[in-house]
ROMAR-46781 format. One record per residue (C-alpha): y, z, x; residue number from 1. Coordinates in nm, 3 decimals, decimal comma. Layout:
<nodes>
@v->Y w->Z u->X num->NUM
...
</nodes>
This chain:
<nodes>
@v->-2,654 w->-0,357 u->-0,710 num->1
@v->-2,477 w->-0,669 u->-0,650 num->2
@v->-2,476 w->-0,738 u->-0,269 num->3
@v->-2,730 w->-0,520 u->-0,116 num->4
@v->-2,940 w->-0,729 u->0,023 num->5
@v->-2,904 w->-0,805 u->0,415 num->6
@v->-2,813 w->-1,167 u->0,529 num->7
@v->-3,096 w->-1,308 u->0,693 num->8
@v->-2,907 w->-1,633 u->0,816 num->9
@v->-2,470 w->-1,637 u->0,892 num->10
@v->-2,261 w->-1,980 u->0,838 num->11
@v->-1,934 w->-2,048 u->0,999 num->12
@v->-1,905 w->-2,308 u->0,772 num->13
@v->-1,674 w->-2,353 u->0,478 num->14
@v->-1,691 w->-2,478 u->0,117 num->15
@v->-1,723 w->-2,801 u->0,016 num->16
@v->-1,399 w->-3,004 u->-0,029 num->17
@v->-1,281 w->-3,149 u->-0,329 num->18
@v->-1,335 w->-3,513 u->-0,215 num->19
@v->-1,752 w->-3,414 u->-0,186 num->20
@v->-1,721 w->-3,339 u->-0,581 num->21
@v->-2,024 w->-3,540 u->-0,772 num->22
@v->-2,165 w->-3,721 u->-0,499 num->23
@v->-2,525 w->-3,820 u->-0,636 num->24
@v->-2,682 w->-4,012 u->-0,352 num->25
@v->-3,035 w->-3,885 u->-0,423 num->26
@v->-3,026 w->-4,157 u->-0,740 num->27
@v->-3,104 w->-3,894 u->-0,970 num->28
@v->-3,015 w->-4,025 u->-1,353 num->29
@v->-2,710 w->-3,832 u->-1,468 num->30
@v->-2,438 w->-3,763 u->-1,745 num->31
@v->-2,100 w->-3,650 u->-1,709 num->32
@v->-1,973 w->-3,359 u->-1,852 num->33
@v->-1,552 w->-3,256 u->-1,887 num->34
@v->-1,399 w->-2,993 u->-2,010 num->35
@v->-1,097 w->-2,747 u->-1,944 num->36
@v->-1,194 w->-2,343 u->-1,774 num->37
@v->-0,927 w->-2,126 u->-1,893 num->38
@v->-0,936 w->-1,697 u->-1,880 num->39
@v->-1,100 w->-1,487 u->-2,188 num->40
@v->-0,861 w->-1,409 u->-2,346 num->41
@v->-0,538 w->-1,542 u->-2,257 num->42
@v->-0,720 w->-1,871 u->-2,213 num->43
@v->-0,446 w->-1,992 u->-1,891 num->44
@v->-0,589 w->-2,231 u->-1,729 num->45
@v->-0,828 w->-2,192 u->-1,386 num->46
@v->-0,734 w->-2,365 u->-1,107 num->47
@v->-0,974 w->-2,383 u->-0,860 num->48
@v->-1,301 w->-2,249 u->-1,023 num->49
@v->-1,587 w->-2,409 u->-0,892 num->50
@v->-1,896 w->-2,571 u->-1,190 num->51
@v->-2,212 w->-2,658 u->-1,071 num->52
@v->-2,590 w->-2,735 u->-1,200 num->53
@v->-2,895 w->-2,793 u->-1,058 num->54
@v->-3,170 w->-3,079 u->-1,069 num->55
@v->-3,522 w->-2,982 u->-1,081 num->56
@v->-3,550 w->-2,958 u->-0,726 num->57
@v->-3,285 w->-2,717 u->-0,705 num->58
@v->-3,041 w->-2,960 u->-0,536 num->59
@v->-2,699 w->-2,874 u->-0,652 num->60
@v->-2,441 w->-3,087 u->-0,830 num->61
@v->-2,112 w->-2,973 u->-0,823 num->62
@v->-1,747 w->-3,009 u->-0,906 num->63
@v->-1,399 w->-2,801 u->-0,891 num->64
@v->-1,147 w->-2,749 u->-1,161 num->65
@v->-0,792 w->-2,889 u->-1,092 num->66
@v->-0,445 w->-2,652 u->-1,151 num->67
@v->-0,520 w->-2,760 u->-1,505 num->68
@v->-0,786 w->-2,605 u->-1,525 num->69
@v->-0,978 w->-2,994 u->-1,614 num->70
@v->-1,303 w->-3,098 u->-1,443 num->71
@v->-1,524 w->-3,369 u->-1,486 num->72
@v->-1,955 w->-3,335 u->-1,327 num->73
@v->-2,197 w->-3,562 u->-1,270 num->74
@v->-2,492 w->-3,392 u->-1,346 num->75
@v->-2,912 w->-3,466 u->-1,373 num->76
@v->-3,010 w->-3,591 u->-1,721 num->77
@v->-3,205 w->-3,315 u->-1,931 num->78
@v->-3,130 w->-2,924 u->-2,065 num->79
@v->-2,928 w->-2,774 u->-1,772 num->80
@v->-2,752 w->-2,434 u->-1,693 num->81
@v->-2,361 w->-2,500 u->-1,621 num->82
@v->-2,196 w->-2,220 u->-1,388 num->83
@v->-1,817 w->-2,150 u->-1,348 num->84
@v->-1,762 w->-1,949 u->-1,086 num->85
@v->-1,410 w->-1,816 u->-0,910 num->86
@v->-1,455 w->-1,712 u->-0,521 num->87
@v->-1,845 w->-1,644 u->-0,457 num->88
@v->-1,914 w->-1,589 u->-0,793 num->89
@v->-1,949 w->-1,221 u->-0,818 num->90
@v->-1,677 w->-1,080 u->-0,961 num->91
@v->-1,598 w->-1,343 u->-1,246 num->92
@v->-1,873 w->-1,602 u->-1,410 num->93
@v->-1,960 w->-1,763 u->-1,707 num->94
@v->-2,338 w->-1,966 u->-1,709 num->95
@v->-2,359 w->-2,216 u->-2,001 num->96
@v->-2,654 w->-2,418 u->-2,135 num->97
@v->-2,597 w->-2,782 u->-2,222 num->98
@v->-2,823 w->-3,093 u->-2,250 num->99
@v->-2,676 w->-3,389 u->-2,036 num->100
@v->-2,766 w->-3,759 u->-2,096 num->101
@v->-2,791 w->-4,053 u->-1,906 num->102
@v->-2,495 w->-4,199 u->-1,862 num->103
@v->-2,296 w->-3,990 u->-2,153 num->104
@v->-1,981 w->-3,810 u->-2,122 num->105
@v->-1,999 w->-3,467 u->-2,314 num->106
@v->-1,690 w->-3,273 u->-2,359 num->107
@v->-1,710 w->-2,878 u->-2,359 num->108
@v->-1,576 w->-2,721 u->-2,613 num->109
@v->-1,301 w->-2,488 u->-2,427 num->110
@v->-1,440 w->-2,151 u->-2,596 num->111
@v->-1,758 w->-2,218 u->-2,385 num->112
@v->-1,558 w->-2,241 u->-2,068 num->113
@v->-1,356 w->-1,911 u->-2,087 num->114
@v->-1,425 w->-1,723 u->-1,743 num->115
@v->-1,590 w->-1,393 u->-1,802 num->116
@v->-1,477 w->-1,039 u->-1,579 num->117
@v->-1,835 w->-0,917 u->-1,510 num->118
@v->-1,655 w->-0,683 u->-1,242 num->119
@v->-1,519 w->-0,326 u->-1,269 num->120
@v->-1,192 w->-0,325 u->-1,114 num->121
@v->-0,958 w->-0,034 u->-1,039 num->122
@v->-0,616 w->-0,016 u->-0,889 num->123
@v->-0,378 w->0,219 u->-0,731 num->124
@v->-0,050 w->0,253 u->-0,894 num->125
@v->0,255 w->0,187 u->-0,638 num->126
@v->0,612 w->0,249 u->-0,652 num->127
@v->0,763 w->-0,103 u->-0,593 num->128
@v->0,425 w->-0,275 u->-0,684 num->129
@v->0,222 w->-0,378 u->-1,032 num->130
@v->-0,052 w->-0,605 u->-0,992 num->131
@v->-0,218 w->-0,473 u->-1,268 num->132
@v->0,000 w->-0,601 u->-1,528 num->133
@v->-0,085 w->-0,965 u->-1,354 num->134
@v->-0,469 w->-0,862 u->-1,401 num->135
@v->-0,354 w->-0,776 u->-1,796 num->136
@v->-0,153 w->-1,119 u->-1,872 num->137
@v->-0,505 w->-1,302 u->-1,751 num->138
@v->-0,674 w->-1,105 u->-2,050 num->139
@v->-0,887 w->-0,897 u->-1,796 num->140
@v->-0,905 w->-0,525 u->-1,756 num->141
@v->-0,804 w->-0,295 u->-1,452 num->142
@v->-0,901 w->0,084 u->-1,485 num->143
@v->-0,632 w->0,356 u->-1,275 num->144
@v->-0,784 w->0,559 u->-1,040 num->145
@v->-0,545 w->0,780 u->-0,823 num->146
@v->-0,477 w->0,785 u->-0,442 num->147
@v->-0,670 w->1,145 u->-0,420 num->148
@v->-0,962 w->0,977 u->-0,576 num->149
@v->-1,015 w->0,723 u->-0,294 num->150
@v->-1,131 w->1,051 u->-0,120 num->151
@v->-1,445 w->1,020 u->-0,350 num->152
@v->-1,688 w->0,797 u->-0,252 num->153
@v->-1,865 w->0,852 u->-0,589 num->154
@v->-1,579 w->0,713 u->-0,764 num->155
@v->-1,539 w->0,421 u->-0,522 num->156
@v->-1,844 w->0,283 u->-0,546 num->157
@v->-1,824 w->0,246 u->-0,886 num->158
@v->-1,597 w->-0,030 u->-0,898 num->159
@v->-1,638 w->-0,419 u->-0,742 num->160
@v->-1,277 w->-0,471 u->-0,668 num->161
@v->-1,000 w->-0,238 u->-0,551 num->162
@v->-0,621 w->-0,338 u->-0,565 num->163
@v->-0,404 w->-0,163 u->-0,361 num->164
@v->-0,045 w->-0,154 u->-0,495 num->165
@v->0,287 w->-0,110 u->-0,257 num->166
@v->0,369 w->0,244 u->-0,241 num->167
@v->0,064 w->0,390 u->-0,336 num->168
@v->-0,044 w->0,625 u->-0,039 num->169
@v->0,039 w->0,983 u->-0,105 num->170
@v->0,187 w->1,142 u->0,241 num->171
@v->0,025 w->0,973 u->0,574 num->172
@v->-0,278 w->0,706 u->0,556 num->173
@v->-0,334 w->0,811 u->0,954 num->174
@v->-0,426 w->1,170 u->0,851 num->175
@v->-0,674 w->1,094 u->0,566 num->176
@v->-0,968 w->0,944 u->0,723 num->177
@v->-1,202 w->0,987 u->0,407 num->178
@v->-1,026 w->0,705 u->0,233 num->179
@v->-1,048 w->0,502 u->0,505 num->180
@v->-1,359 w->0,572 u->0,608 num->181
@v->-1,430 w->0,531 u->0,222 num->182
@v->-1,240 w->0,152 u->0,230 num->183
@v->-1,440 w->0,057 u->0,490 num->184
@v->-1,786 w->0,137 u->0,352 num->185
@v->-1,651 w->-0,019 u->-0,014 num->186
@v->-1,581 w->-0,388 u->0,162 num->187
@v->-1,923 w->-0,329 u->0,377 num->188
@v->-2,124 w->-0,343 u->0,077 num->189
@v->-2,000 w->-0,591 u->-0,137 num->190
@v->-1,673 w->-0,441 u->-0,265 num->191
@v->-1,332 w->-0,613 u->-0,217 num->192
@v->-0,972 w->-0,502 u->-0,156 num->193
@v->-0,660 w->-0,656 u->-0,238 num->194
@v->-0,322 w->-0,475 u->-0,010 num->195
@v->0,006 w->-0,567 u->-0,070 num->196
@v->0,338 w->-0,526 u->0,179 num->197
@v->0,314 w->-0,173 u->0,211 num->198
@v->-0,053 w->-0,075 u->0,126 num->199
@v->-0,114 w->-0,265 u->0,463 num->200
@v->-0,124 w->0,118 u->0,595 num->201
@v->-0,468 w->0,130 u->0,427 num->202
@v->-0,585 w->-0,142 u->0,643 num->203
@v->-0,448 w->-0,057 u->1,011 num->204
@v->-0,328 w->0,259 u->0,991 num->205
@v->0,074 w->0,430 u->0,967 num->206
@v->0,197 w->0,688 u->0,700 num->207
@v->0,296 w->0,526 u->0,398 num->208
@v->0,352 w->0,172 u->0,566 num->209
@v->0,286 w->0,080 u->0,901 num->210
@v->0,595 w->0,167 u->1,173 num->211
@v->0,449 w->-0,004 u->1,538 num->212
@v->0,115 w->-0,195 u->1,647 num->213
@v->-0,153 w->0,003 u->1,675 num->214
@v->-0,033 w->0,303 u->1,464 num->215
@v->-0,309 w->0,532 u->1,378 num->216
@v->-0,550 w->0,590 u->1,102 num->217
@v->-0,689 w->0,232 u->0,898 num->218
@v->-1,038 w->0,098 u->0,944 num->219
@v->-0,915 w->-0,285 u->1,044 num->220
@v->-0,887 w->-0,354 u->1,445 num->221
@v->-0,568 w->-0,343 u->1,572 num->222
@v->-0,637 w->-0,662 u->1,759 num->223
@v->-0,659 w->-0,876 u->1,427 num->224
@v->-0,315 w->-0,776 u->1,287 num->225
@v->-0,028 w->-0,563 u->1,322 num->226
@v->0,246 w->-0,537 u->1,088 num->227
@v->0,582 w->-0,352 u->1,083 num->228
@v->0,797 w->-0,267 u->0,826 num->229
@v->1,095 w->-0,514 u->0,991 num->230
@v->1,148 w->-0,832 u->0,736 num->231
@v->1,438 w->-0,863 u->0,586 num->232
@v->1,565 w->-0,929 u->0,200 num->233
@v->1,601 w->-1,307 u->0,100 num->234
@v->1,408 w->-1,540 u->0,013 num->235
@v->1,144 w->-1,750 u->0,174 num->236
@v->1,030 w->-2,084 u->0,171 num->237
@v->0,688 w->-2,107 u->0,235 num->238
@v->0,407 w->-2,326 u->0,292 num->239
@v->0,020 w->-2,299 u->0,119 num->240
@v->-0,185 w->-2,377 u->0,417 num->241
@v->-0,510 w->-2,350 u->0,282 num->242
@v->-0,575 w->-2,649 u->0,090 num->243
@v->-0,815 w->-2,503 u->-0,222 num->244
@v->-0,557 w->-2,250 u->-0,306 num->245
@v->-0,285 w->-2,552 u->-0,315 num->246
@v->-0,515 w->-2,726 u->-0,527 num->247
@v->-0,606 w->-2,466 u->-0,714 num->248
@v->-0,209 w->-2,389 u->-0,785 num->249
@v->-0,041 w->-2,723 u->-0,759 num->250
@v->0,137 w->-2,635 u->-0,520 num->251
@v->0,189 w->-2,692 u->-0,143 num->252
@v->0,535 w->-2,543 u->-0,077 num->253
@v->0,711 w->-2,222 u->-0,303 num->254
@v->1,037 w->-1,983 u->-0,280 num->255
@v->0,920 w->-1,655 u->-0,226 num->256
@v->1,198 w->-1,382 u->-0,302 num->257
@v->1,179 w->-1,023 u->-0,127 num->258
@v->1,417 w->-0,840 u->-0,285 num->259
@v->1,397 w->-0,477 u->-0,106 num->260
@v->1,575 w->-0,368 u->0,182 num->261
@v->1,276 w->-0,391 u->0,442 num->262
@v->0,912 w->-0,507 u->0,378 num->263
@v->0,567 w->-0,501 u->0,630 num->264
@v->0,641 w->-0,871 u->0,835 num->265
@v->0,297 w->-0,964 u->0,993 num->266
@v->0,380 w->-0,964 u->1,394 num->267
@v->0,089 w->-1,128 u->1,516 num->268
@v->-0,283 w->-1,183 u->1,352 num->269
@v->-0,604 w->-1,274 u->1,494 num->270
@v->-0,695 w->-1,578 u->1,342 num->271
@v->-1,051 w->-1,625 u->1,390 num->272
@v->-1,085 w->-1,264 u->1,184 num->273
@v->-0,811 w->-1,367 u->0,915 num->274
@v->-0,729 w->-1,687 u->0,752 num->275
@v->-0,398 w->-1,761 u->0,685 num->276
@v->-0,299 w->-1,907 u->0,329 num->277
@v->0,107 w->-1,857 u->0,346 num->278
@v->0,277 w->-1,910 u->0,596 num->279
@v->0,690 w->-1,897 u->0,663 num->280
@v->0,773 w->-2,319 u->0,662 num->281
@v->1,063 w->-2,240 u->0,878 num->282
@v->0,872 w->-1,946 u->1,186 num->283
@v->0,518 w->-2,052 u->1,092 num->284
@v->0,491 w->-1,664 u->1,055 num->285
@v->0,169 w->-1,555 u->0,799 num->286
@v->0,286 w->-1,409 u->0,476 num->287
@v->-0,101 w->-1,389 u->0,293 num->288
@v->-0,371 w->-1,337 u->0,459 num->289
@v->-0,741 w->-1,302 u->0,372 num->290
@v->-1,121 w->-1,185 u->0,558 num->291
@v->-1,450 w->-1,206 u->0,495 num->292
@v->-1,532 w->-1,094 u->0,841 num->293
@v->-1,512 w->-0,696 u->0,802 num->294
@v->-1,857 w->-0,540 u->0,825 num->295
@v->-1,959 w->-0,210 u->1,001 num->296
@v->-2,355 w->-0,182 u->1,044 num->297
@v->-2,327 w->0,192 u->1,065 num->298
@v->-2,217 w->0,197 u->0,701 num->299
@v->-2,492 w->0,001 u->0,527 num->300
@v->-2,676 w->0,149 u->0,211 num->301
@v->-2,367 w->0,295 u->0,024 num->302
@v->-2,385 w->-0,004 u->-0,275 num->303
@v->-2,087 w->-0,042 u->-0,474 num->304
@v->-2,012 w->-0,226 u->-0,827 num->305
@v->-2,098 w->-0,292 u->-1,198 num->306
@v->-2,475 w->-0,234 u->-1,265 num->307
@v->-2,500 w->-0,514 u->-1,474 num->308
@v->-2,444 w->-0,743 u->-1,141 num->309
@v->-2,753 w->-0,586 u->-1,041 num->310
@v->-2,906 w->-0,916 u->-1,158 num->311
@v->-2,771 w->-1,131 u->-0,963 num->312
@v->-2,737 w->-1,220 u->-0,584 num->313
@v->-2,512 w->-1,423 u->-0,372 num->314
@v->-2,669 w->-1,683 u->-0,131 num->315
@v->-2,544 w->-1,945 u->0,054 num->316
@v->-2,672 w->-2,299 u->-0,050 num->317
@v->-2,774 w->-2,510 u->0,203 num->318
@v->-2,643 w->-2,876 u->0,206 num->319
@v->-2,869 w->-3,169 u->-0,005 num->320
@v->-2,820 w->-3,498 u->-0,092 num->321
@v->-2,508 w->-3,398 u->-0,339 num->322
@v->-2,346 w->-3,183 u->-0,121 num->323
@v->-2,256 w->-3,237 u->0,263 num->324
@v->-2,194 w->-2,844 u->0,369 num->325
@v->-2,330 w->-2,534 u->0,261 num->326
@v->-2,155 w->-2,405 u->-0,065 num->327
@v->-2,211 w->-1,968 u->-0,146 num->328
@v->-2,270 w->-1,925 u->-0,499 num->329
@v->-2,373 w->-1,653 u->-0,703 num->330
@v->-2,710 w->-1,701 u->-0,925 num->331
@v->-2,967 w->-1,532 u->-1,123 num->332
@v->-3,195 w->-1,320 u->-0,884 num->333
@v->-3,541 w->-1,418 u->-1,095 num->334
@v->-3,418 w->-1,798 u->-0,943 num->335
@v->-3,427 w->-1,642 u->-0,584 num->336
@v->-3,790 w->-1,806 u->-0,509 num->337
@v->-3,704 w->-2,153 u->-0,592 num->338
@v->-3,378 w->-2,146 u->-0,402 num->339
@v->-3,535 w->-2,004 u->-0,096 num->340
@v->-3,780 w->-2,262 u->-0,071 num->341
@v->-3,518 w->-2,484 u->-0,134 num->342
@v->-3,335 w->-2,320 u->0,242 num->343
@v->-3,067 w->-2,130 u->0,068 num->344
@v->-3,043 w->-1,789 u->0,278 num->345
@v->-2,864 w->-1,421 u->0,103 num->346
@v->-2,505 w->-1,395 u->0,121 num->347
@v->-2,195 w->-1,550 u->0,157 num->348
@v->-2,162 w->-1,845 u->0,399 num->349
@v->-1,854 w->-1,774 u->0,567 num->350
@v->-1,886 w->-1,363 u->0,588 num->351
@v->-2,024 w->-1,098 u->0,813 num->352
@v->-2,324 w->-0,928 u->0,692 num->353
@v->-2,312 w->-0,814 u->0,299 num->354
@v->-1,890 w->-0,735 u->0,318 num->355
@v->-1,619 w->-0,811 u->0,046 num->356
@v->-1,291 w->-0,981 u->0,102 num->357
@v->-0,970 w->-0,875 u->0,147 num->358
@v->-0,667 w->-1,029 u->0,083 num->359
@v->-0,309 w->-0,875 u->0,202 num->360
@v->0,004 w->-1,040 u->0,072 num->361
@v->0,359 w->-0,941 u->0,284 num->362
@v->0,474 w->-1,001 u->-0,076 num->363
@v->0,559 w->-0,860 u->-0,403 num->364
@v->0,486 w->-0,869 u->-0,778 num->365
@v->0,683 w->-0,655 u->-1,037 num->366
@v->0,624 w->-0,569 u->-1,365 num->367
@v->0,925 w->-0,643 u->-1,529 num->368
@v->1,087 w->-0,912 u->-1,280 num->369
@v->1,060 w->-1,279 u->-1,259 num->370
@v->0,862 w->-1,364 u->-0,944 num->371
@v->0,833 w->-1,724 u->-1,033 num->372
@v->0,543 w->-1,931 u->-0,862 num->373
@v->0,410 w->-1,671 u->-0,697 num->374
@v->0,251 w->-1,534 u->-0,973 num->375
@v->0,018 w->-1,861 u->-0,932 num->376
@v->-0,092 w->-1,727 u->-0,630 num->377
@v->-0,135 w->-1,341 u->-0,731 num->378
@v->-0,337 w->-1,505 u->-0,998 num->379
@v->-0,563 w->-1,723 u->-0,786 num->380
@v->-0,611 w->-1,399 u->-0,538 num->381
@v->-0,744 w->-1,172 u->-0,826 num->382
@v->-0,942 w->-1,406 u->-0,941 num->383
@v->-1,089 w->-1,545 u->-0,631 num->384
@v->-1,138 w->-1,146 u->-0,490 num->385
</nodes>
């Protein structure tokens, strides 16, 4: 399965920025390819959603798409494979094969460039909460499971991604230690979570939603966040302080409305555990948050996900002369041999062990309500998980 394998080297360092994109200094003979990613089926456009290639020496080339969803790479001259990947590349991918010549520019046809799901994802229906009808309007598919079924290891291992909807814990998170315990094995080994406002109960503990710091139950330290159910209804201005997802969006500054009497306002988070990606423009209070830093060692060996990722691995590519910082993708295993002689190590660059990501948003979607730009970043976050 997808993930398994133990890191044998950790990086604290983070991807590539846009202004590395294409820089050949090795004075390898290239071509330039351009084209637009969009989704399958839906075919919106991908903002964000990293293409690379690969000379013969397994030195990558490399590129990201704008909030168009347009990119233009340089790559090496001769038959090449093209991946499009969102996040690390597990959970959505698309590899294409396309012969590049010296100093041609190729454009892709767009039905080549559609991003393919090659996760299983499930969510948790909510009360006030419906990010799977987001996951639906991208043309990609969610399966329901039930709150008693997170109870099941069996059944949550199955899946690669697990959204969390608002109001979905049935009676008290603090007294049901199996899905925690559960949660926190999932996002050990590979899988990821997605929380929203509420749901944060799954993560550090509460009944429903989380009342006080350090309320009981959850499998997340109580020194990286606490949350209480204080903020207030209006709306927001707020401020996209990570600078891929602004890219990635178009966006640097958005209106977000919470329209409900009370909702889970982060009090204070640990931020060399949790990057911050929204923040309040007017308290400089986080809104979105997001980890790849949970991993318990005791809970190794339970693998999670789609058995057709079994295939593939995620590594962590080591700088070369087209790229200045290490850059995790996610590649064919049978290419494993070349890209560890090459210095690449297993897993992610900027996680902890194997573990998943989780993102929590303070915030909303709704099925039937206009939510306005933040839909942008709902979409980014499922597609990035």
């Amino acid at each position: 399965m997808k993930k398994q394998l133990l890191v044998l080297f950790l990086s604290v360092l983070t991807l590539v920025s846009c202004s590395d994109d294409n820089n050949n200094s090795s004075g390898e003979k290239t071509g330039t390819l351009t084209g637009k990613v969009t989704t399958i089926n839906t075919h919106k456009a991908v903002g964000g959603a990293l293409v690379f290639a690969f000379d013969d020496d397994h030195n990558i080339y490399h590129t990201y798409t704008n909030a168009t969803g347009d990119f233009e790479l340089d790559a090496p001259i001769g038959d090449r494979e093209v991946y499009i990947q969102t996040g690390d590349g597990s959970n959505f991918r698309t590899k294409i094969d396309v012969v590049v010549e010296e100093n041609q520019t190729k454009q892709l046809e767009e039905s080549l460039l559609r991003l393919d799901q090659v996760a299983r994802i499930a969510y948790v229906s909510g009360n006030y909460d419906s990010i799977e009808d987001i996951i639906t309007s991208l043309g990609y598919v969610a399966e329901s499971i039930t709150f008693s079924q997170l109870s099941d290891y069996n059944i949550v291992s199955e899946y690669d991604i697990i959204f969390l909807n608002c109001g979905s814990i049935s009676g008290g998170i603090w007294n049901n230690a199996t899905v925690t315990t559960n949660l926190a094995k999932f996002v050990t080994n590979g899988g990821s979570l997605y929380a929203s406002d509420w749901a944060v109960a799954y993560l550090i503990g509460g009944s429903r939603y989380s009342t006080m710091c350090g309320d009981a139950g959850g499998f997340i330290s109580d020194a990286t966040l606490c949350s209480t159910n204080t903020g207030n209804m209006g709306t927001l201005n707020a401020s996209i302080t990570n600078t891929a997802l602004a890219n990635a969006i178009g966006l640097s500054t958005l209106d977000i409305e919470y329209d409900l009497g009370s909702w889970q306002k982060i009090i204070s988070v640990d931020e060399t555990f949790w990057e911050v990606l929204v923040r309040d423009s007017t308290t400089n209070e986080a809104l979105m948050i997001k980890t790849n830093s949970f991993f318990d060692s005791s809970l190794v060996g339970n693998p999670v996900g789609n058995p057709q990722n079994s295939d593939w691995i995620t590594i962590c590519h080591q700088p070369d002369e087209n790229s200045s910082t290490p850059i995790t993708i996610t590649i064919d295993a049978s290419s494993w041999p070349a890209h560890q002689a090459h210095g690449d190590t297993l897993g992610s660059c900027t996680g902890t062990g194997t573990g998943g990501t989780i993102y929590y948003t303070t915030f909303h979607n709704h099925a039937n309500e206009n939510i306005g730009n933040s839909q942008l970043i709902l979409e980014h976050v499922i597609l990035n998980l």
